[in-house]
PDB file of N, CA, C and O in Angstrom, chain B, residues numbered from 101:
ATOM      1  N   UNK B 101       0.842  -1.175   0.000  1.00  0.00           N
ATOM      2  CA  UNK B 101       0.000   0.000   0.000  1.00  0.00           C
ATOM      3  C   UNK B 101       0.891   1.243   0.000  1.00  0.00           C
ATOM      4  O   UNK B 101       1.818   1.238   0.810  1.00  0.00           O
ATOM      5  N   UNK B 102       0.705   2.545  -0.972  1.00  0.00           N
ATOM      6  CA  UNK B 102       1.255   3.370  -1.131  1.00  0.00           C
ATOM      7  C   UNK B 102       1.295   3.985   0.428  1.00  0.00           C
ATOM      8  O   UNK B 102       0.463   3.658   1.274  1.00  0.00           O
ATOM      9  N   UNK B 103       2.267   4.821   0.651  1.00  0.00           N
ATOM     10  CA  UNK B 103       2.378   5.652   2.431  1.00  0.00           C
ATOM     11  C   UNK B 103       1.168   6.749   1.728  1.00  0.00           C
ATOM     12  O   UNK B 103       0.150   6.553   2.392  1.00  0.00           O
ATOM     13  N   UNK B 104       0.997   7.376   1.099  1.00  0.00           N
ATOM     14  CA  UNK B 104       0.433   8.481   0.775  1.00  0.00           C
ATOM     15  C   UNK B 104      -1.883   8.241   1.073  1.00  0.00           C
ATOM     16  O   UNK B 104      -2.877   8.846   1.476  1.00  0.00           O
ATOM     17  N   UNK B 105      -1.445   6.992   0.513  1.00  0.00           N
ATOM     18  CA  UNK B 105      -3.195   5.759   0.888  1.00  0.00           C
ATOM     19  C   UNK B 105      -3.239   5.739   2.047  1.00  0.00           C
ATOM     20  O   UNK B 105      -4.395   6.008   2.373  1.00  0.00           O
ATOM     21  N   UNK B 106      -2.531   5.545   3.029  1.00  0.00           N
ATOM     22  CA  UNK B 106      -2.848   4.780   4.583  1.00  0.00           C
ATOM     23  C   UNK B 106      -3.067   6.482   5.271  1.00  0.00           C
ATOM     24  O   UNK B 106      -2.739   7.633   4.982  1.00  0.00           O
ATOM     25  N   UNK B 107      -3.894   5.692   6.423  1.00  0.00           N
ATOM     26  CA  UNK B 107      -4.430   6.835   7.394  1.00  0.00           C
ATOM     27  C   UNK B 107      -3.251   6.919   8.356  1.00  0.00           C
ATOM     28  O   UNK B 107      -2.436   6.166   8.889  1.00  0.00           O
ATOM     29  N   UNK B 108      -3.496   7.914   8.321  1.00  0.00           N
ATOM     30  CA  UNK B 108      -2.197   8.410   9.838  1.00  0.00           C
ATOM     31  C   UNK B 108      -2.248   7.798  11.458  1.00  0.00           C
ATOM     32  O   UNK B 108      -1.417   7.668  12.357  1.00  0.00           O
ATOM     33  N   UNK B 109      -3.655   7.513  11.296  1.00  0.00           N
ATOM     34  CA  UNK B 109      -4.160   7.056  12.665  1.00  0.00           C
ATOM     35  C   UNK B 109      -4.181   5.015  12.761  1.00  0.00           C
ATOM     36  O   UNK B 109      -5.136   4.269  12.546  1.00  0.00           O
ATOM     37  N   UNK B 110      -2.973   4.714  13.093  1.00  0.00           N
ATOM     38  CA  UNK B 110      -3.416   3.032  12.886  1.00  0.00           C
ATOM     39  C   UNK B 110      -4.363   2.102  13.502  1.00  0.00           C
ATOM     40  O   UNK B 110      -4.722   2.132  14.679  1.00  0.00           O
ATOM     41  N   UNK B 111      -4.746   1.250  12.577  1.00  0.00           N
ATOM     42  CA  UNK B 111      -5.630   0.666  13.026  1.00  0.00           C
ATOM     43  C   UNK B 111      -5.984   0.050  14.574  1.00  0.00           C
ATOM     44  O   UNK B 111      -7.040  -0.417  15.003  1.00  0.00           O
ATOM     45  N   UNK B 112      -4.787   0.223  15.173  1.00  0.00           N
ATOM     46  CA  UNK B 112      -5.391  -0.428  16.599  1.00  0.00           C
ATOM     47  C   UNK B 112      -4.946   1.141  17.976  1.00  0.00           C
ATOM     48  O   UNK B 112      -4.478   1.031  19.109  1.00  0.00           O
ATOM     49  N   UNK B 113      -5.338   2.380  17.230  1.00  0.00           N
ATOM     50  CA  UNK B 113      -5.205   3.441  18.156  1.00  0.00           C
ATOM     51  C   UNK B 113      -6.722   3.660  18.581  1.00  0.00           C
ATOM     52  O   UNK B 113      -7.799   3.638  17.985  1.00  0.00           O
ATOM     53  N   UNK B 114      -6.250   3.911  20.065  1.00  0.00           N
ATOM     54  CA  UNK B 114      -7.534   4.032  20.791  1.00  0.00           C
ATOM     55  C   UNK B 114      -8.251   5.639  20.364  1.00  0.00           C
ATOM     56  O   UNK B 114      -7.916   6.609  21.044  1.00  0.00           O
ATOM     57  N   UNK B 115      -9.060   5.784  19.419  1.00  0.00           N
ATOM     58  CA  UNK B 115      -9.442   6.958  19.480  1.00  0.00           C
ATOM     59  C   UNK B 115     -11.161   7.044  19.782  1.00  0.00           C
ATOM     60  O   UNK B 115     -11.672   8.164  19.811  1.00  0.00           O
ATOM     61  N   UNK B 116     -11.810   6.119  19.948  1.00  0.00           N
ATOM     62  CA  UNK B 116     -13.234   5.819  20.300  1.00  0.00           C
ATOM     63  C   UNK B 116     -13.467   6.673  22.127  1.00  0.00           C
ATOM     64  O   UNK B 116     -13.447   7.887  22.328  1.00  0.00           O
ATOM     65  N   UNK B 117     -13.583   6.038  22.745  1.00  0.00           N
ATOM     66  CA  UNK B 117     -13.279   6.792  24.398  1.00  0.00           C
ATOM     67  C   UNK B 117     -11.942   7.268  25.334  1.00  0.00           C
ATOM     68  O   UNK B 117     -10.829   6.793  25.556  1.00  0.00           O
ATOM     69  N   UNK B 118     -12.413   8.032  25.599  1.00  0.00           N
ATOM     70  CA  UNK B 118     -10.970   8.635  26.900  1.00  0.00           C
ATOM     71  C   UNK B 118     -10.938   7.492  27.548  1.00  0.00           C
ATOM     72  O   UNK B 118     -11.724   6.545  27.507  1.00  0.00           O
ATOM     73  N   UNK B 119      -9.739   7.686  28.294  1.00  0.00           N
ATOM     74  CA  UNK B 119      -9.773   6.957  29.761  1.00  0.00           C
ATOM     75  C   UNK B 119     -10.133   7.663  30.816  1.00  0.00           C
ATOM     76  O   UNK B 119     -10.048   8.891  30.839  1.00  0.00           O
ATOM     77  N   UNK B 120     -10.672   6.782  32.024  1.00  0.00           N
ATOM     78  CA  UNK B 120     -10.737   7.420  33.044  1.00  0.00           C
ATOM     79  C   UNK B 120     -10.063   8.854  33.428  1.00  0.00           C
ATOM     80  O   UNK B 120     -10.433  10.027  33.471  1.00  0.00           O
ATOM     81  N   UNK B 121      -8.939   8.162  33.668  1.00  0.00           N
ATOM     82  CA  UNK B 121      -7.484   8.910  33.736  1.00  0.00           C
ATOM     83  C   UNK B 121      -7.522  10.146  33.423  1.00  0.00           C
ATOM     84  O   UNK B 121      -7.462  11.044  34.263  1.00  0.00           O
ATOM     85  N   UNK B 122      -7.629  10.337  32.140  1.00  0.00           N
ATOM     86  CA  UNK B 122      -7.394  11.203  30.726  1.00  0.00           C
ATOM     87  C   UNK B 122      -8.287  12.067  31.289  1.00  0.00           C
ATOM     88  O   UNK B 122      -7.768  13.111  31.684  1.00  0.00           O
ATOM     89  N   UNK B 123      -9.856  11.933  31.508  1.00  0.00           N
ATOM     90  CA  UNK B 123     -10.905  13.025  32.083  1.00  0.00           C
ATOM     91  C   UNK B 123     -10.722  13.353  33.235  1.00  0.00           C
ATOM     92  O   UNK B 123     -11.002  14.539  33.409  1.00  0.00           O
ATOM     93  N   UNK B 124     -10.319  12.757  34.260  1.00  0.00           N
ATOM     94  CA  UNK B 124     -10.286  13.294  35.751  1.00  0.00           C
ATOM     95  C   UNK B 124      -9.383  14.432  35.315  1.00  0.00           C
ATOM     96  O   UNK B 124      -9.850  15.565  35.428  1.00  0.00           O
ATOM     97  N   UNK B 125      -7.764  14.246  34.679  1.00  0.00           N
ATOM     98  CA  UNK B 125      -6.893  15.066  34.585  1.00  0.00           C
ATOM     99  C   UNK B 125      -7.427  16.244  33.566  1.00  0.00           C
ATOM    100  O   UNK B 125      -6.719  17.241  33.707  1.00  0.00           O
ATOM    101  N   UNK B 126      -8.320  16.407  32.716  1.00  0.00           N
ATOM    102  CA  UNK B 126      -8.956  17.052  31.852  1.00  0.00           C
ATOM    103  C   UNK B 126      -9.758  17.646  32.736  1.00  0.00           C
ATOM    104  O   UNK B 126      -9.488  18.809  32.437  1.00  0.00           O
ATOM    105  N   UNK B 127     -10.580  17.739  33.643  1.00  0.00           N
ATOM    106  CA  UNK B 127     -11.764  17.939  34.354  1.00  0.00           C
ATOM    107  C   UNK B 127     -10.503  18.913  35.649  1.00  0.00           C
ATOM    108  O   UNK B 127     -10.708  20.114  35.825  1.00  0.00           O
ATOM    109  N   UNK B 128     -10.032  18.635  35.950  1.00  0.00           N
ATOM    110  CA  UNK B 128      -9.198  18.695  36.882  1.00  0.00           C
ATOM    111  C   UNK B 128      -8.482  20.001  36.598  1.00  0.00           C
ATOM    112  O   UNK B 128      -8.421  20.893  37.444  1.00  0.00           O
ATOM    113  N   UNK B 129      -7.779  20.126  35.029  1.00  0.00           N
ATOM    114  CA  UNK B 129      -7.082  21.393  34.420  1.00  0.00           C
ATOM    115  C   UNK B 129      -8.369  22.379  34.442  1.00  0.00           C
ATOM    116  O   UNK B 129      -8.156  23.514  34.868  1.00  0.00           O
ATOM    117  N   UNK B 130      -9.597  22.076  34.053  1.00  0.00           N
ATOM    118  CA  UNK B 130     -10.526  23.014  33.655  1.00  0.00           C
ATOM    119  C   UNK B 130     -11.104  23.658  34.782  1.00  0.00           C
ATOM    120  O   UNK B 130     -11.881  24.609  34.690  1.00  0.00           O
ATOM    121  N   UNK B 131     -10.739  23.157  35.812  1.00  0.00           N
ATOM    122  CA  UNK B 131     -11.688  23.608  36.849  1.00  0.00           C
ATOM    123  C   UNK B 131     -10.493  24.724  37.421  1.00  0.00           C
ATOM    124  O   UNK B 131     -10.898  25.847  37.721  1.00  0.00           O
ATOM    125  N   UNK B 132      -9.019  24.412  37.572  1.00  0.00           N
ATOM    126  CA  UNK B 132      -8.057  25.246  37.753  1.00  0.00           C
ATOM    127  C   UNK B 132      -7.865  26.702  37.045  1.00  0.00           C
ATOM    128  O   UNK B 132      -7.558  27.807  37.490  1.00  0.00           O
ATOM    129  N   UNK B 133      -8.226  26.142  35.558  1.00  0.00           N
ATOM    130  CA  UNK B 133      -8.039  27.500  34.828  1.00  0.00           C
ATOM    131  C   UNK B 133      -9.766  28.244  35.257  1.00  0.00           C
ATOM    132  O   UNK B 133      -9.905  29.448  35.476  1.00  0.00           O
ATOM    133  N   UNK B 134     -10.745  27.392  35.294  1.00  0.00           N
ATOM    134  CA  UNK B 134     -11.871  28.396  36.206  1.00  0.00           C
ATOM    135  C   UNK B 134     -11.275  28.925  37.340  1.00  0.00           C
ATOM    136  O   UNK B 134     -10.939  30.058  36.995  1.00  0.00           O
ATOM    137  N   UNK B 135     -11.002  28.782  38.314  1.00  0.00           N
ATOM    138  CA  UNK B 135     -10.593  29.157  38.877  1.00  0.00           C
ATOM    139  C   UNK B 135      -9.679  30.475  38.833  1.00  0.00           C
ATOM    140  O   UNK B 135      -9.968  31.557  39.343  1.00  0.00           O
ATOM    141  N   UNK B 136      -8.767  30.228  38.273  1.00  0.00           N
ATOM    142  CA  UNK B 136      -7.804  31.287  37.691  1.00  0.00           C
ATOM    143  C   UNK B 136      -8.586  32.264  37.094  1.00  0.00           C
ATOM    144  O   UNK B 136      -8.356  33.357  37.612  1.00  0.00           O
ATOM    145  N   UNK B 137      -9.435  32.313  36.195  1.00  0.00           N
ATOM    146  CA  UNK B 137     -10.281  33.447  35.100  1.00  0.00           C
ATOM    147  C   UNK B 137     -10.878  33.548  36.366  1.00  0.00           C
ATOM    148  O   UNK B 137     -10.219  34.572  36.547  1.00  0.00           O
ATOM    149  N   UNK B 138     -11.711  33.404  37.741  1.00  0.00           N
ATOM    150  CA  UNK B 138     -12.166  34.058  38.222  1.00  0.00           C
ATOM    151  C   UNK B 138     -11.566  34.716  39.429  1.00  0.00           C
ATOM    152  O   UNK B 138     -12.310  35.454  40.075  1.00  0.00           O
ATOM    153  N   UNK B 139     -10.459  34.572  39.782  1.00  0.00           N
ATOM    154  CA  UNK B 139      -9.585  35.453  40.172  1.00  0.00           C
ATOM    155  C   UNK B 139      -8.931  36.474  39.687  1.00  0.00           C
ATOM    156  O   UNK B 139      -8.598  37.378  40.453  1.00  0.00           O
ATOM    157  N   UNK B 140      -8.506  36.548  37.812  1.00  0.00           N
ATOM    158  CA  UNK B 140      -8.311  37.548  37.484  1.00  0.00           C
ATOM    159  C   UNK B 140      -9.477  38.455  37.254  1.00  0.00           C
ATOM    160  O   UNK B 140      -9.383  39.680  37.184  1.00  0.00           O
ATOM    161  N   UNK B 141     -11.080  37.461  37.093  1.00  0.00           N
ATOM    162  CA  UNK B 141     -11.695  38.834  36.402  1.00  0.00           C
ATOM    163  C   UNK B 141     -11.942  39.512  38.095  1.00  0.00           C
ATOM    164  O   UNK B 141     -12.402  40.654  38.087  1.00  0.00           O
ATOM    165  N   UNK B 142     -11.770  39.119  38.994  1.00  0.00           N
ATOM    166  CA  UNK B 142     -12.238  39.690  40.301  1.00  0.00           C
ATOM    167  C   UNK B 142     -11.324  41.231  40.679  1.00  0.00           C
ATOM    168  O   UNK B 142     -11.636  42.364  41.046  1.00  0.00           O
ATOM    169  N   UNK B 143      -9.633  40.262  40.237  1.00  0.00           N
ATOM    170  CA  UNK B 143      -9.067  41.335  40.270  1.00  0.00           C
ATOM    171  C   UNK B 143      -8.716  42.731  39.534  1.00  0.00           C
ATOM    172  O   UNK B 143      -8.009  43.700  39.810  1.00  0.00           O
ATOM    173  N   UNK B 144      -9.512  42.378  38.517  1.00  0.00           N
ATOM    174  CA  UNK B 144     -10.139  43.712  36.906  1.00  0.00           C
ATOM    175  C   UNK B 144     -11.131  44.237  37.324  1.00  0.00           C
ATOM    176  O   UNK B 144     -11.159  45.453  37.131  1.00  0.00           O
ATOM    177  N   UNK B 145     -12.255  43.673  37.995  1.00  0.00           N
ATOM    178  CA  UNK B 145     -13.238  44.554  38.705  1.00  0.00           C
ATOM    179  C   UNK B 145     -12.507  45.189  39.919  1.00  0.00           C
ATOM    180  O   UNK B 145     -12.690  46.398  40.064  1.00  0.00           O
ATOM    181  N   UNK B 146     -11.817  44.644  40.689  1.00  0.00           N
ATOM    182  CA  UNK B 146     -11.002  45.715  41.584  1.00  0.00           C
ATOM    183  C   UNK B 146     -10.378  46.710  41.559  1.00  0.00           C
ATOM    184  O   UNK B 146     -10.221  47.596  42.399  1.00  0.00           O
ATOM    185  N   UNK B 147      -9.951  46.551  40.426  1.00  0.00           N
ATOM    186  CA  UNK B 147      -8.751  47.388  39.523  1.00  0.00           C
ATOM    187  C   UNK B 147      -9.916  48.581  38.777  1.00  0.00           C
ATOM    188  O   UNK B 147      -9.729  49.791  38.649  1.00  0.00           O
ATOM    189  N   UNK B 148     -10.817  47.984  38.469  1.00  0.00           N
ATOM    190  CA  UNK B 148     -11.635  49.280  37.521  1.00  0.00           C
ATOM    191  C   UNK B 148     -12.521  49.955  38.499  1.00  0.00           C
ATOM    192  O   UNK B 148     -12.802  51.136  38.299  1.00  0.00           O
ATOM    193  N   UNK B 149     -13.170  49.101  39.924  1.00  0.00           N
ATOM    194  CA  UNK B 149     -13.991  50.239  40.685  1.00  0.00           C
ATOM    195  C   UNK B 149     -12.646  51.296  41.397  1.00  0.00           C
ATOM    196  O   UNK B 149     -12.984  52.463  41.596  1.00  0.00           O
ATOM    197  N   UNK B 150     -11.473  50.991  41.693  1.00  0.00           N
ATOM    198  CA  UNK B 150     -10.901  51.978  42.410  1.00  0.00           C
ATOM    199  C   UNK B 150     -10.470  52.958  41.593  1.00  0.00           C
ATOM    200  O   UNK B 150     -10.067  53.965  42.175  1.00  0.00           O
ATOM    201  N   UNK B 151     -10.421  52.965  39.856  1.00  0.00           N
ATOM    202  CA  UNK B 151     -10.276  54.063  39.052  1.00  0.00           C
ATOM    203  C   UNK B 151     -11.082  54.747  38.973  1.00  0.00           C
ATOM    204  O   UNK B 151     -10.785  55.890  38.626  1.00  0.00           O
ATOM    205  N   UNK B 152     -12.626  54.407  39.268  1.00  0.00           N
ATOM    206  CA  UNK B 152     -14.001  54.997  39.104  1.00  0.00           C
ATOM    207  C   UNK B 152     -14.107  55.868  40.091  1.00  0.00           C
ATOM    208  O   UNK B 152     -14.531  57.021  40.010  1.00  0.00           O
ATOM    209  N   UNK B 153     -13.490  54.982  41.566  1.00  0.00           N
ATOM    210  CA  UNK B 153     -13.192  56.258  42.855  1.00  0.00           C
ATOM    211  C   UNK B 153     -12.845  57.177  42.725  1.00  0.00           C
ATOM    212  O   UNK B 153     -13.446  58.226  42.956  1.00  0.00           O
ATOM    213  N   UNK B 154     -11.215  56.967  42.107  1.00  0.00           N
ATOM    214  CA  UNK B 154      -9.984  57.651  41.871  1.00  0.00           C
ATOM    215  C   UNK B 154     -10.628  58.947  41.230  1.00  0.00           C
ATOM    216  O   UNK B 154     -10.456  60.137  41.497  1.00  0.00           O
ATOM    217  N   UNK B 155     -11.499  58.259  40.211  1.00  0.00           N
ATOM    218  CA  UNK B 155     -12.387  59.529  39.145  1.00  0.00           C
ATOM    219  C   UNK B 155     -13.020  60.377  39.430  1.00  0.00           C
ATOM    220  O   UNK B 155     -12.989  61.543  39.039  1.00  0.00           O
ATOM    221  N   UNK B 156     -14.138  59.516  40.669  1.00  0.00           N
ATOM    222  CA  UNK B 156     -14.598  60.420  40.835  1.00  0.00           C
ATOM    223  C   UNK B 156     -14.441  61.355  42.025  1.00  0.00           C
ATOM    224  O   UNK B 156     -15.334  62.165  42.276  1.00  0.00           O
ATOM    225  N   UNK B 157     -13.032  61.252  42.975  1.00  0.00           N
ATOM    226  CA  UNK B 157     -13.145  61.867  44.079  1.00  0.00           C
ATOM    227  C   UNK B 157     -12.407  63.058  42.770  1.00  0.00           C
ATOM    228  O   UNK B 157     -13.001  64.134  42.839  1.00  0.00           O
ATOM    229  N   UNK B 158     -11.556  63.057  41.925  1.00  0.00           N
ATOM    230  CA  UNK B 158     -10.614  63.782  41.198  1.00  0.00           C
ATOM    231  C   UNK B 158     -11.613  64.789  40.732  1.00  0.00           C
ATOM    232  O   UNK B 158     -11.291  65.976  40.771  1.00  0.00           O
ATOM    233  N   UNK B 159     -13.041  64.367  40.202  1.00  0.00           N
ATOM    234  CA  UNK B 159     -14.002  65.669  39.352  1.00  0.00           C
ATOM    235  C   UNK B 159     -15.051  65.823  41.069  1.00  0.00           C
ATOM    236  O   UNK B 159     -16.032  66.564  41.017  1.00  0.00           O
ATOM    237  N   UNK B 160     -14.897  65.466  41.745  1.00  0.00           N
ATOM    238  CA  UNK B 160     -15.519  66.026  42.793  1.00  0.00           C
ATOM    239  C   UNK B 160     -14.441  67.553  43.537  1.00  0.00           C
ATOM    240  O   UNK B 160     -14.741  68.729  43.741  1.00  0.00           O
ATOM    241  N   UNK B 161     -13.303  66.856  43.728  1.00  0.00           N
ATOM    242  CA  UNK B 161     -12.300  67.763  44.100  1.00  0.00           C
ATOM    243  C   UNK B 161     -12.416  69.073  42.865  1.00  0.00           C
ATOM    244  O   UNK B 161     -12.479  70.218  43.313  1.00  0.00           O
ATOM    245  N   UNK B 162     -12.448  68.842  40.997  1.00  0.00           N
ATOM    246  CA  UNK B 162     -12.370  69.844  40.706  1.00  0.00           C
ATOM    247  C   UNK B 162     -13.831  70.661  40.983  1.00  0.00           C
ATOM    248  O   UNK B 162     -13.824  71.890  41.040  1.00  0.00           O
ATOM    249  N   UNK B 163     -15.088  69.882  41.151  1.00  0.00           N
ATOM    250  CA  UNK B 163     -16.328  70.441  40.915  1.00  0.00           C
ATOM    251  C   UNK B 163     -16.347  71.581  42.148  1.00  0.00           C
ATOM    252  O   UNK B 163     -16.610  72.745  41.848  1.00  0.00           O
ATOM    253  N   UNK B 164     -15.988  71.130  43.904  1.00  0.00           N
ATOM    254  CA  UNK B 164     -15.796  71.973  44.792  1.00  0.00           C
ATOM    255  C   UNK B 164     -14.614  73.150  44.415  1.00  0.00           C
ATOM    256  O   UNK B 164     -14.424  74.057  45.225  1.00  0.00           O
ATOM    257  N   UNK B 165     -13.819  73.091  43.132  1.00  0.00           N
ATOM    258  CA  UNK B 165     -12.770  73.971  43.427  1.00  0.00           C
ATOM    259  C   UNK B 165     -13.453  75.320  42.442  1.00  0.00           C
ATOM    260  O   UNK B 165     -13.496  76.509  42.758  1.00  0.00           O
ATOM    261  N   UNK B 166     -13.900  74.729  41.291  1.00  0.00           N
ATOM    262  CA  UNK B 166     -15.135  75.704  40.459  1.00  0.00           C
ATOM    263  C   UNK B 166     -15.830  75.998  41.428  1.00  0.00           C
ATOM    264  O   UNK B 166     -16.264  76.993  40.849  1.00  0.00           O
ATOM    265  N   UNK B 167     -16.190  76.025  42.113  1.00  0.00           N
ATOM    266  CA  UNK B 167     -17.735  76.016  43.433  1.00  0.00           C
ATOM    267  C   UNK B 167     -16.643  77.396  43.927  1.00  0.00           C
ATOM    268  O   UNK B 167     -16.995  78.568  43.791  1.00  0.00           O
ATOM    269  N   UNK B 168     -15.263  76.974  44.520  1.00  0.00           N
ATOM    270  CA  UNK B 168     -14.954  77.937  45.573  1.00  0.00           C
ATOM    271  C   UNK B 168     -14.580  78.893  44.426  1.00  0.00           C
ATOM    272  O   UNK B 168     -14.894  79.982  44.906  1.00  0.00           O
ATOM    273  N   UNK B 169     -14.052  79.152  43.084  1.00  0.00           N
ATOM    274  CA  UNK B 169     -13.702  79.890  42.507  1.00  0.00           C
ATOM    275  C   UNK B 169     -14.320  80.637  42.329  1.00  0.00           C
ATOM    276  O   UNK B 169     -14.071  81.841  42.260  1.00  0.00           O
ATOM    277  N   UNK B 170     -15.734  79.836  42.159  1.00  0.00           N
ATOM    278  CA  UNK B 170     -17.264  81.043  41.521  1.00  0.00           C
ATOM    279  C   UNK B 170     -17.898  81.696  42.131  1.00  0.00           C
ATOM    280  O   UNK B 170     -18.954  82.170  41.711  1.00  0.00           O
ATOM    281  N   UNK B 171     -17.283  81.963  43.649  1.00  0.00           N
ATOM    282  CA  UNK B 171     -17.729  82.522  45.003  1.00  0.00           C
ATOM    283  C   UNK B 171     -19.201  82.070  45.360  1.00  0.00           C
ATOM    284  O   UNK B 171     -19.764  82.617  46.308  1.00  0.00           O
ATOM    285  N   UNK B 172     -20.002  80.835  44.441  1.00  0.00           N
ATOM    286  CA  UNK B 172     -20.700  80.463  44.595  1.00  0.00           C
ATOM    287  C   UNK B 172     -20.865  79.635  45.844  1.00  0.00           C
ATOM    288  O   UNK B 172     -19.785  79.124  46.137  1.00  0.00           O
ATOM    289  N   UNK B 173     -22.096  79.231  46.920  1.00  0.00           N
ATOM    290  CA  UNK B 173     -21.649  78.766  48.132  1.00  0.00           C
ATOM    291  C   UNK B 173     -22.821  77.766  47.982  1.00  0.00           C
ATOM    292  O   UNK B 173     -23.953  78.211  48.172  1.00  0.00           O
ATOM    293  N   UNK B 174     -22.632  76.169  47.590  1.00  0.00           N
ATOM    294  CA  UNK B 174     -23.337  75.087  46.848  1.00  0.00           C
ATOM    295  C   UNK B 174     -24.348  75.174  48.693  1.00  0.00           C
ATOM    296  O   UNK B 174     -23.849  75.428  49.789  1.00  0.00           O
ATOM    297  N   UNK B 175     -25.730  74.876  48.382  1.00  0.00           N
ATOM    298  CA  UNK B 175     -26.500  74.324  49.271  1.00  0.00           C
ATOM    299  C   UNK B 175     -26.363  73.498  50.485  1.00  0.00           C
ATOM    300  O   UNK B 175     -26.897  73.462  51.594  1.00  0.00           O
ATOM    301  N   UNK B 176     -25.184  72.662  49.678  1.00  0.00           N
ATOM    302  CA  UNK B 176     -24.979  71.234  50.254  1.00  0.00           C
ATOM    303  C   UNK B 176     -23.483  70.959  49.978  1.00  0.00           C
ATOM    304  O   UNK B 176     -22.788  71.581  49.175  1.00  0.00           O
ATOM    305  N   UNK B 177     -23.025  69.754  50.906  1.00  0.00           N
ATOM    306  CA  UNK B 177     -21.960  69.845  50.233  1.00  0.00           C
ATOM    307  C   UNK B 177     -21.523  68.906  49.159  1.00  0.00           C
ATOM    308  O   UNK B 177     -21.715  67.707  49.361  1.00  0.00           O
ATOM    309  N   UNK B 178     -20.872  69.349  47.866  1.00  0.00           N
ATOM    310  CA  UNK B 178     -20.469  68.312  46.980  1.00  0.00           C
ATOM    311  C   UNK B 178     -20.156  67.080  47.321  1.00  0.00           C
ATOM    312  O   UNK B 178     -19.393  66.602  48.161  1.00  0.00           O
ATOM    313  N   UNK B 179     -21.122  66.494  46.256  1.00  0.00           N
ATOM    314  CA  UNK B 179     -20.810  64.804  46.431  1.00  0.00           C
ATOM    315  C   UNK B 179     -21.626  64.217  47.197  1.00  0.00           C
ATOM    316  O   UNK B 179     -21.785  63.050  46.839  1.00  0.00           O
ATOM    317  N   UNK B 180     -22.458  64.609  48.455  1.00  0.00           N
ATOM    318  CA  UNK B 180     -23.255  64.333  49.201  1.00  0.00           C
ATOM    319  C   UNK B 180     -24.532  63.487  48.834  1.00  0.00           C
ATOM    320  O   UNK B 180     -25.365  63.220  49.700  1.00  0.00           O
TER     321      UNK B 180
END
């Protein structure tokens, strides 16, 4: 039989079911890398509410500094 005719996969390779084995360790990686993606996305939501702080204490600080510039005297106090 020409090499170019025959299948790559020989006739007595197990490709029908996993083994046991094979899935625990498969099942086992997947649950790790879950794991992992939900520790980083936890730590991206951490990372993005303290920029939102960061933001907004930064336009609160400028909004009171327009406030004191404009000799205007706000009701209340900013941000409240």
């Amino acid at each position: 039989m020409n090499k170019s005719n025959q299948s790559p996969i020989p006739n007595n390779a197990h490709t029908g079911r996993q083994s046991a084995a094979f899935i625990k360790l498969k099942t086992q990686v997947q649950l790790k890398r879950f794991a992992e993606l939900r520790v980083l996305g936890e730590m991206a939501r951490r990372k993005a509410c303290a920029a939102l702080r960061a933001e907004t204490a930064a336009s609160t600080d400028f909004i009171r500094a327009v406030v004191e510039l404009s000799g205007a005297a706000p009701t209340r106090p900013v941000g409240a």
